[in-house]
N, C-alpha and C positions, 0 to 999 in steps of 0.2 A: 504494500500500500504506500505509494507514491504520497510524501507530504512532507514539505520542508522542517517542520516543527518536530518529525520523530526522527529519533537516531536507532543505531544497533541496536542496543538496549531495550528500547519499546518496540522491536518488532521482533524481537526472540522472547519479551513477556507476551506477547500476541499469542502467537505460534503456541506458546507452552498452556497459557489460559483456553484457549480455544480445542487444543487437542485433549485436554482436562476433560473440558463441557462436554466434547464430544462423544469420548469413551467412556467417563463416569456419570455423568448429568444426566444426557437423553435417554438411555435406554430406561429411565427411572421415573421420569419428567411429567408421565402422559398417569401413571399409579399413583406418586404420589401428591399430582392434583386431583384425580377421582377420589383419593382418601384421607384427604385435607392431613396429610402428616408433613408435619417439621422431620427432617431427617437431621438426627445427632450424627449419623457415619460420612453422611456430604461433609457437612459443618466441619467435620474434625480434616476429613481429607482438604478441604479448603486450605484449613489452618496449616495443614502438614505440606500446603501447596505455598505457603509464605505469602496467603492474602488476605488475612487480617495484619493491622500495623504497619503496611504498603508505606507508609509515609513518615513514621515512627522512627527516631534514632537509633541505629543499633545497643545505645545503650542500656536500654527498654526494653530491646530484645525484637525489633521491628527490623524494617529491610530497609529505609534509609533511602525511599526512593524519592522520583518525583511526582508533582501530584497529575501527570497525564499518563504515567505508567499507571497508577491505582486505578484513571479514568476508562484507560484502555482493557483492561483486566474487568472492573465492572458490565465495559460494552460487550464483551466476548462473553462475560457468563448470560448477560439478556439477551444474544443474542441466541442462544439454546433455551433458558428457563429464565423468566424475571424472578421467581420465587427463592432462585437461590441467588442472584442477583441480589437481591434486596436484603439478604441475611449478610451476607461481604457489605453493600454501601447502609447500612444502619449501623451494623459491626462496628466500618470502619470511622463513617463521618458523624455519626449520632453516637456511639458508643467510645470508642477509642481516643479519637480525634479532640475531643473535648478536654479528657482528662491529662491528654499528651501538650496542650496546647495552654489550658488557664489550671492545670494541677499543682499542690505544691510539688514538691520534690517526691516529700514522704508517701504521696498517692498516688504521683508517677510511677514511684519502685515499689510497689503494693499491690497495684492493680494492672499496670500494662504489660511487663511480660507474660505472666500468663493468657491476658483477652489477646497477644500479639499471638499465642501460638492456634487460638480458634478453640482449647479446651473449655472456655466461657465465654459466655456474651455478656453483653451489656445493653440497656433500653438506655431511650432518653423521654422524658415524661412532661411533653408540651403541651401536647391539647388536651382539652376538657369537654366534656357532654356539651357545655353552653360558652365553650371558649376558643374557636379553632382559628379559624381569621382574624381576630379582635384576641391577640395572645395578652391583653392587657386587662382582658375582665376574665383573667385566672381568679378563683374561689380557691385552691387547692391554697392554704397561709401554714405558718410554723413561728412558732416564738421561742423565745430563748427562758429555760426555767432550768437553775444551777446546774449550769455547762452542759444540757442538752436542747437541741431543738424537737422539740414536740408539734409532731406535724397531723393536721387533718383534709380531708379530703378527698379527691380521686382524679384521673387520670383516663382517658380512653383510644382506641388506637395506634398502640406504644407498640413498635416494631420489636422482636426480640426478648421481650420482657417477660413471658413466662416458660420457658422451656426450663427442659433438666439438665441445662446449662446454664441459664443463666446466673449469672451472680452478683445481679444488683440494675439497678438504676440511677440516673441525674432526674431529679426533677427541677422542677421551676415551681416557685410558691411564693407566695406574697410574706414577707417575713418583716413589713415595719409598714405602720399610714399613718400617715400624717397630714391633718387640714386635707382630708380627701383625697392626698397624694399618695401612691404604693409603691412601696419600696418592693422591687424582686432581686431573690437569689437564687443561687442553683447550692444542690445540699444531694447529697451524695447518700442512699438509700437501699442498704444489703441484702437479696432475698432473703428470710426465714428472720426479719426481725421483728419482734410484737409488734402487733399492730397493723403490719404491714402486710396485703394479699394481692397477688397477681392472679387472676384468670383468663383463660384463653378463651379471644372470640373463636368462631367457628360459621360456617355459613354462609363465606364471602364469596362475593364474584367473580374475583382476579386474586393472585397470589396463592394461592390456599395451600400453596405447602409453605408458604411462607409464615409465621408465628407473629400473632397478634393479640395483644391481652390488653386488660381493663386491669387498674392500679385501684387498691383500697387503702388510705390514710385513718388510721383512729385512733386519736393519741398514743401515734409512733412516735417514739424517741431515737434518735440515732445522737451522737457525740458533737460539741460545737464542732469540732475540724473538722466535720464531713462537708464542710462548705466546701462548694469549689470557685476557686479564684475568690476577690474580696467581697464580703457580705454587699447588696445592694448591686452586685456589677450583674447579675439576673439576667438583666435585657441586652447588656451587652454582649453577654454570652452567646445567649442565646440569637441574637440575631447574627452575630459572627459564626455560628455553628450550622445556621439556614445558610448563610452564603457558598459555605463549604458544600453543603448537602445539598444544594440546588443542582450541583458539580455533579453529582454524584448520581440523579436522579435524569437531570440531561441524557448521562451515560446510557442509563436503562431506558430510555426514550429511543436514541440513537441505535443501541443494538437491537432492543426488539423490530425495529425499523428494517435493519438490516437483517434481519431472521425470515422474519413475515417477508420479505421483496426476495428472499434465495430461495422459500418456498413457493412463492406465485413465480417466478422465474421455471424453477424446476417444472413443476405443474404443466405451466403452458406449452412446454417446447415438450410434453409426453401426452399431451391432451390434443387429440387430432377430432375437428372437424371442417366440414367442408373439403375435403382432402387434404388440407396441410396441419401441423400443427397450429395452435391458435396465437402462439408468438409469431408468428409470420400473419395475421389479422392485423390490420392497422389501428385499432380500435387497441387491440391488449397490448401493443408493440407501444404504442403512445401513453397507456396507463402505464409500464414499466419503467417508459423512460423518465415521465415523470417523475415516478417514485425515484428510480435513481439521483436523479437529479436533485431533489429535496435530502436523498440522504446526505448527499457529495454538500450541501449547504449545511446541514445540519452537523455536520462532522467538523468541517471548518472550523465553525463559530465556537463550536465549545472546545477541538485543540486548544485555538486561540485567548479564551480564558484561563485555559490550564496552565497556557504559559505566560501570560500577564500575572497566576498566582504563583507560579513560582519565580520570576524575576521579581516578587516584592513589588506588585506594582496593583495600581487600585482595579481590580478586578468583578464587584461586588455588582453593578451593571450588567456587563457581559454575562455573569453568571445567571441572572435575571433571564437577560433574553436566551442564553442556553436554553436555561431549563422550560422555559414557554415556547420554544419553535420548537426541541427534540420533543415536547413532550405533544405538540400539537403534530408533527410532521406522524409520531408516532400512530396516529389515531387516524392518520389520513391514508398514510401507509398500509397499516393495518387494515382498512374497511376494503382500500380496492383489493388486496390481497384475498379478502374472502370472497370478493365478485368476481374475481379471474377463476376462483375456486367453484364459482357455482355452489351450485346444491351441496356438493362434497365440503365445498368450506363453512358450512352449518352443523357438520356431523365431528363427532369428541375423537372420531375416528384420526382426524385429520388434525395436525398439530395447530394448524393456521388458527382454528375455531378456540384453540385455549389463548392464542395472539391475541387474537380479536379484546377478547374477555381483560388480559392481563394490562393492555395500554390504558383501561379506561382511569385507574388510580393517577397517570402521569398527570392529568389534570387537575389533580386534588389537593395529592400529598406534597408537600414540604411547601405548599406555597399554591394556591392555585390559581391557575391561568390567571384569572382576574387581578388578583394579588399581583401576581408578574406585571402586570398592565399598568397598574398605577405605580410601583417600585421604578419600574423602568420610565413612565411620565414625570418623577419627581426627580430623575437623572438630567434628563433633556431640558427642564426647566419650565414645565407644565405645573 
């Protein structure tokens, strides 16, 4: 793959992530969406694949890479399964990422080499039943009462967070008000601590081998230094952690993109009517190119933030419009792919039909579309 911005290095993690997905991923892909399982044995082979901590120092115990390797390693696993796509980019940029980036020291070397090797996850705990866009009328508060924070509330749609891996969560909680004003922090929260219950949804549209729980607060106590980063910095955390994860969600935009267009590809040029194959039809030859052509744009742009974040440079824009064009191209991608498919692209037979189903979250999650809209209007000077 032709593109100035990658070197050797990102195209032999290519090559290694993709031949992963290939051999270990899909033959699993199509069961453990029919029976909405979190796989612990993917997860670990992940881990043992060196992509959790992608981004992480070696001395953490991570690979020390850059953050369009991690991006490229994301796009290659959406582009087999988003569902384990999405356990690697929560993993890495909601779970890991955080703690690597506003941790002290002591919770740097606590918690990251082991989430780096994929033997535990970690959730990050932003939204709420009545707080998902509007991250500022969070309910989920904690005070401080002799040198613990006592937390209540709840939590809903938390990537990661109840498996027989996981080993804790970041939430966000409102932890001081004043004159109507709320103070947020992020506070560092261990499974199996009183008080504190994960349950796994179930019954979802898109992802389902992917792991999604609902977070229970009732005067849980954890230690004042489970704070992460300084008391009150909440929002800034947190919205530095959306910028990252936007990164990361583009990716799985961009590969299931590129999944869904190598299936309607393959399909057409094996699908013969009228006597030729239906890739030689001007009609599907035209929807292909398209799609091609949206992916070759949608690839660009989010390289291009990847390397705006890693030369230190103001990237938080671009990531914006990443993650709203992969995730819209995704959805556009995805629908002609199952009209090239016909009737076959309706049936569970057919992997296109779980495509279809799995892009509809890019819209939602870390930011949705609209969200993107007005983030990127307040850029341009709207």
């Amino acid at each position: 793959m032709n593109n100035p911005l990658l070197n050797e290095q990102h195209h032999l993690i290519r090559k290694s992530v993709r031949d992963f997905a290939e051999r270990e991923i899909k033959p699993l892909a199509k069961e453990l969406d029919d029976k909405q399982s979190f796989s612990v044995e993917l997860t670990k082979k992940m881990g043992e694949m060196g992509l959790f901590g992608m981004i992480v120092s070696p001395e953490y115990g991570g690979q020390g890479f850059d953050y369009i390797s991690y991006i490229i390693a994301v796009e290659e696993l959406a582009r087999i399964d988003s569902s384990q796509a999405a356990t690697i980019a929560a993993g890495n940029s909601l779970g890991i990422n955080p703690i690597f980036y506003y941790g002290s020291e002591e919770q740097k070397k606590k918690y990251l080499p082991i989430l780096c090797t994929g033997q535990k996850l970690w959730g990050f705990g932003l939204t709420e039943p009545n707080a998902g866009s509007d991250s500022r009328n969070t309910k989920t508060n904690a005070y401080l009462e002799e040198g613990e924070w006592v937390i209540n509330g709840s939590k809903i749609f938390i990537t990661n967070a109840s498996t027989e891996i996981t080993w804790g969560s970041i939430i966000q909680v409102i932890s001081r008000e004043r004159d109507g004003e709320k103070e947020f922090s992020t506070i560092i929260v261990e499974n199996g601590t009183p008080g504190f219950t994960a349950r796994t949804m179930h019954n979802k549209m898109m992802w389902r081998a992917s792991n999604t729980a609902e977070l229970y607060f009732d005067n849980c106590k954890v230690p004042e230094s489970n704070v992460l980063g300084l008391q009150g910095h909440g929002s800034k955390i947190m919205l530095g952690t959306l910028d990252c994860g936007r990164l990361s969600i583009a990716a799985m935009g961009l590969g299931l993109a590129q999944g869904a267009f190598e299936l309607a590809l393959k399909y057409s040029q094996e699908r013969v009517q009228f006597g030729k194959p239906i890739c030689k039809q001007q009609v599907i030859s035209f929807k292909l190119t398209d799609m091609a052509l949206k992916i070759e744009l949608a690839r660009n742009l989010l390289y291009k933030a990847c390397w705006l974040k890693d030369n230190d440079l103001p990237f938080a824009k671009e990531a914006a419009m990443s993650k709203l064009y992969c995730s819209e191209i995704a959805k556009e991608v995805a629908d002609e792919a199952v009209q090239i498919h016909g009737g076959y692209g309706l049936m569970k037979d057919y992997d296109v039909e779980r495509f279809y189903r799995d892009q509809r979250l890019l819209q939602i999650g870390e930011g949705t579309s609209e969200i993107q809209r007005l983030v990127i209007s307040r850029y341009i000077g709207c």
